[in-house]
C-alpha positions as CSV (number, residue, x, y, z in Angstrom):
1,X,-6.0,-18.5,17.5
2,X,-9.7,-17.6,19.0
3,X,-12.8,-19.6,18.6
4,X,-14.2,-16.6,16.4
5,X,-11.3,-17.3,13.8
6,X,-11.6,-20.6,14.2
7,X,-15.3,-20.5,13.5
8,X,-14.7,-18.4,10.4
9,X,-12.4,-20.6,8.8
10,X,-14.5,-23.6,9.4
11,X,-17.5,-21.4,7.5
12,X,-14.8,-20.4,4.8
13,X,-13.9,-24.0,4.4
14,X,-17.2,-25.3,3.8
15,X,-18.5,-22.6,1.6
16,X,-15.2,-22.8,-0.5
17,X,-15.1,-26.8,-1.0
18,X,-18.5,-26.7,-1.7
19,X,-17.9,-23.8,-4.6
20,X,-15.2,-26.5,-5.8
21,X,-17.1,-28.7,-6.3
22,X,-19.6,-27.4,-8.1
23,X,-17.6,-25.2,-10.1
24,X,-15.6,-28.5,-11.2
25,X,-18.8,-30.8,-11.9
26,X,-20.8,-27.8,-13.7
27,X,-19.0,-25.5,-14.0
28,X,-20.8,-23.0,-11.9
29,X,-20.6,-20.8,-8.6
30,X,-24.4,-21.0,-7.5
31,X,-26.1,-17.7,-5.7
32,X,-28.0,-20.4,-3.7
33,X,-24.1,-20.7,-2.1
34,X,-22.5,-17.3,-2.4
35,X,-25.1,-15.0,-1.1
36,X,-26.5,-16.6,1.9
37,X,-22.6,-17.2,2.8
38,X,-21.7,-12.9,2.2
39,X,-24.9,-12.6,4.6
40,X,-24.1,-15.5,6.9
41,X,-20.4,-13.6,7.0
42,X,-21.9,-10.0,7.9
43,X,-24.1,-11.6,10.5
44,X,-21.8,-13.3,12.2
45,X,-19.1,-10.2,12.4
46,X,-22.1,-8.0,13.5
47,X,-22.5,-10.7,16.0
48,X,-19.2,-10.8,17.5
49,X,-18.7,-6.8,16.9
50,X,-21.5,-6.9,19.3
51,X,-20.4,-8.9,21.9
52,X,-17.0,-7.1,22.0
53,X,-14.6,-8.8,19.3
54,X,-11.9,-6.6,17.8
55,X,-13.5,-7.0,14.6
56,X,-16.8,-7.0,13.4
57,X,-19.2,-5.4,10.6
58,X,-16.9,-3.0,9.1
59,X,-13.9,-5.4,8.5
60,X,-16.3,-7.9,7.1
61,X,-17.7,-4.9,5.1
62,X,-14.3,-4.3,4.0
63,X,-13.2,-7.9,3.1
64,X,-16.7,-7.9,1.0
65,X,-15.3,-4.8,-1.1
66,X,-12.0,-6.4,-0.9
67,X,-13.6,-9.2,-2.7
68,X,-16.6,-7.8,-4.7
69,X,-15.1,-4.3,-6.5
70,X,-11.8,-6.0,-7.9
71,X,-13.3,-9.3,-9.2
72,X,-17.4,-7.7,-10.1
73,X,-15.3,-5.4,-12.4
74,X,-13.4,-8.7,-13.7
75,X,-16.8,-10.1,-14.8
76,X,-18.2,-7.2,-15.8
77,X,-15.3,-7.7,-18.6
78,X,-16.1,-11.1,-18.7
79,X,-12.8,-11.7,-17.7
80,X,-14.2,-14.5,-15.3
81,X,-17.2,-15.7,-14.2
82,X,-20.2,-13.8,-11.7
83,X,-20.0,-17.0,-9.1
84,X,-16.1,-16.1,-8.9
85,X,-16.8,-12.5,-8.1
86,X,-19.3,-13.3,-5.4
87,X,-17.0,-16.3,-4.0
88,X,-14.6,-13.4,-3.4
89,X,-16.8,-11.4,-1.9
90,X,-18.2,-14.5,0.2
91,X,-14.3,-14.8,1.1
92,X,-13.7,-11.1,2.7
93,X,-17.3,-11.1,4.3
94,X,-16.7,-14.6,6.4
95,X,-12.8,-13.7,6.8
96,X,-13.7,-10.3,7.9
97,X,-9.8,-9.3,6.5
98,X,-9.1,-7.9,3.5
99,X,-5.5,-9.6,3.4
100,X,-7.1,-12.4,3.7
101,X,-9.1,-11.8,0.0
102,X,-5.3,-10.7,-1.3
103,X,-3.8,-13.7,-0.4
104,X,-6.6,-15.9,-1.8
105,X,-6.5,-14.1,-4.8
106,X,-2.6,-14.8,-5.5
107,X,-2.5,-18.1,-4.2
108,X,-5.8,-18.5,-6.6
109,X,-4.2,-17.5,-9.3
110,X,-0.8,-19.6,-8.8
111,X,-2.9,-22.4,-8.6
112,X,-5.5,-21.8,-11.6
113,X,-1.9,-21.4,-13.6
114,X,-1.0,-24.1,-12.6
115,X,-4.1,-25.9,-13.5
116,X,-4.3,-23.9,-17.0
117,X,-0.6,-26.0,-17.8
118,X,-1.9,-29.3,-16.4
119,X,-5.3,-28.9,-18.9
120,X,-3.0,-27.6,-21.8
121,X,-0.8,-30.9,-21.8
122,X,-3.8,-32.9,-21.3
123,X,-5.3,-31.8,-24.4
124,X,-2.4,-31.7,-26.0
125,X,-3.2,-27.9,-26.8
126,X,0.2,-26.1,-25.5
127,X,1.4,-24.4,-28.8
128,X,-2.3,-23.6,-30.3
129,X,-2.5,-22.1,-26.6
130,X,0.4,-19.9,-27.3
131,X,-0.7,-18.8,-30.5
132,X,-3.7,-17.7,-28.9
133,X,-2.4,-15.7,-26.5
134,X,-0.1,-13.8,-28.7
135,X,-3.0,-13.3,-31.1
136,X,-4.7,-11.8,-28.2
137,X,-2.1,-9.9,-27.3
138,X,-1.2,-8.6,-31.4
139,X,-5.2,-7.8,-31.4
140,X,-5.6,-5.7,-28.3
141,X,-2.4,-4.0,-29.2
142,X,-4.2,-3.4,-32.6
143,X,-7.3,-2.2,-30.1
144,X,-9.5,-4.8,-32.0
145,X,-11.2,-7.3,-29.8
146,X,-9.1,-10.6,-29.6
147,X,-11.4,-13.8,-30.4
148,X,-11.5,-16.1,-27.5
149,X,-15.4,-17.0,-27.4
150,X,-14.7,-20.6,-28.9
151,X,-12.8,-21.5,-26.0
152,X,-12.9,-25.5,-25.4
153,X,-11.1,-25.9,-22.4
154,X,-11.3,-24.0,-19.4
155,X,-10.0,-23.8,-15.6
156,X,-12.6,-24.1,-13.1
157,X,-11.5,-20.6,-11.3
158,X,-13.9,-21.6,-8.2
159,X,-11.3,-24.8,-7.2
160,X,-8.7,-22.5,-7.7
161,X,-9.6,-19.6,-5.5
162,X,-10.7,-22.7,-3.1
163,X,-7.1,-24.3,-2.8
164,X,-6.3,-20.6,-2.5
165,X,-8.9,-19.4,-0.1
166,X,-8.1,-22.1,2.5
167,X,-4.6,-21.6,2.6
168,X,-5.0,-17.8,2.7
169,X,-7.4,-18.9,5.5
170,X,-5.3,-20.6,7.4
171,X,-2.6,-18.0,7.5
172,X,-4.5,-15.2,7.8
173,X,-7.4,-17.0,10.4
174,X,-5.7,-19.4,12.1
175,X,-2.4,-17.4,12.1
176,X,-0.4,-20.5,10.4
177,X,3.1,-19.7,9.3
178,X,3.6,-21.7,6.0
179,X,6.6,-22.2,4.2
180,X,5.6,-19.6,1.4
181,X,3.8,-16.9,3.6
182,X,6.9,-14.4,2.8
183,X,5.1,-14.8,-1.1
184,X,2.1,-13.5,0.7
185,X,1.4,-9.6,-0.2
């Protein structure tokens, strides 16, 4: 592990608990958060690119498409939020690794499941959920557009891709071998 790493997961952290938070309190990903930390990412690998790290600008560039083309389209479909597109993007630029914007999105998304079930039994909503979903799934197969706009209860995909982000962090970053890292693509 080198400072630089080091340095960018402590950045990644903070900008990631901090999208948590505010994601779980208002249910929001702010711009006031995810832009300056995509520019704060690019400067910093220009930086080091600059002063003769193995990565710089274009593997931050890269973790910032990594992040910004899969999950912009996502929202685009309103699929998930704008903040959540631009936290990923916020996630490759400070990482500087694409991997590291895979990883936090599967271990995002194992832990926003997660957190769908948790909600569902809290609200006692499991089988009105199911019926949902296979009414989704009957209307796209009919290529009408399924009717989830009323939606009452929702994950806050920011804490997941948080939990996500800083274990993906840590393995990718710091180079910690967890238990579950062979799940890792």
């Amino acid at each position: 592990m080198n400072t630089l790493h080091l340095t960018a997961y402590v950045l990644l952290t903070v900008v990631l608990i901090t999208a948590a938070i505010t994601d779980a309190l208002r249910g929001k990903i702010y711009n006031w958060l995810t832009l300056p930390a995509i520019l704060v990412g690019l400067v910093f690998w220009t930086t080091a690119g600059l002063l003769g790290a193995d990565q710089g600008i274009t593997a931050s560039l890269f973790g910032l498409a990594a992040g910004l083309i899969p999950f912009g389209f996502l929202a685009l479909r309103g699929w998930l939020g704008g903040g959540d597109a631009k936290l990923m993007a916020a996630v490759g630029a400070i990482s500087a690794s694409w991997q590291c914007v895979l990883s936090t999105a599967f271990y995002g998304m194992i832990v926003a499941m997660a957190m769908a079930i948790v909600i569902m039994i809290h609200h006692g909503v499991v089988k009105q959920t199911f019926q949902r979903i296979f009414g989704a799934i009957l209307s796209t197969a009919a290529r009408v557009k399924p009717d989830l706009e009323n939606e009452k209860h929702t994950v806050p995909f920011g804490a997941a891709v948080a939990v996500g982000g800083i274990l993906a962090g840590a393995e990718q970053l710091l180079g910690l071998v967890t238990p579950w890292a062979s799940l890792s693509p």
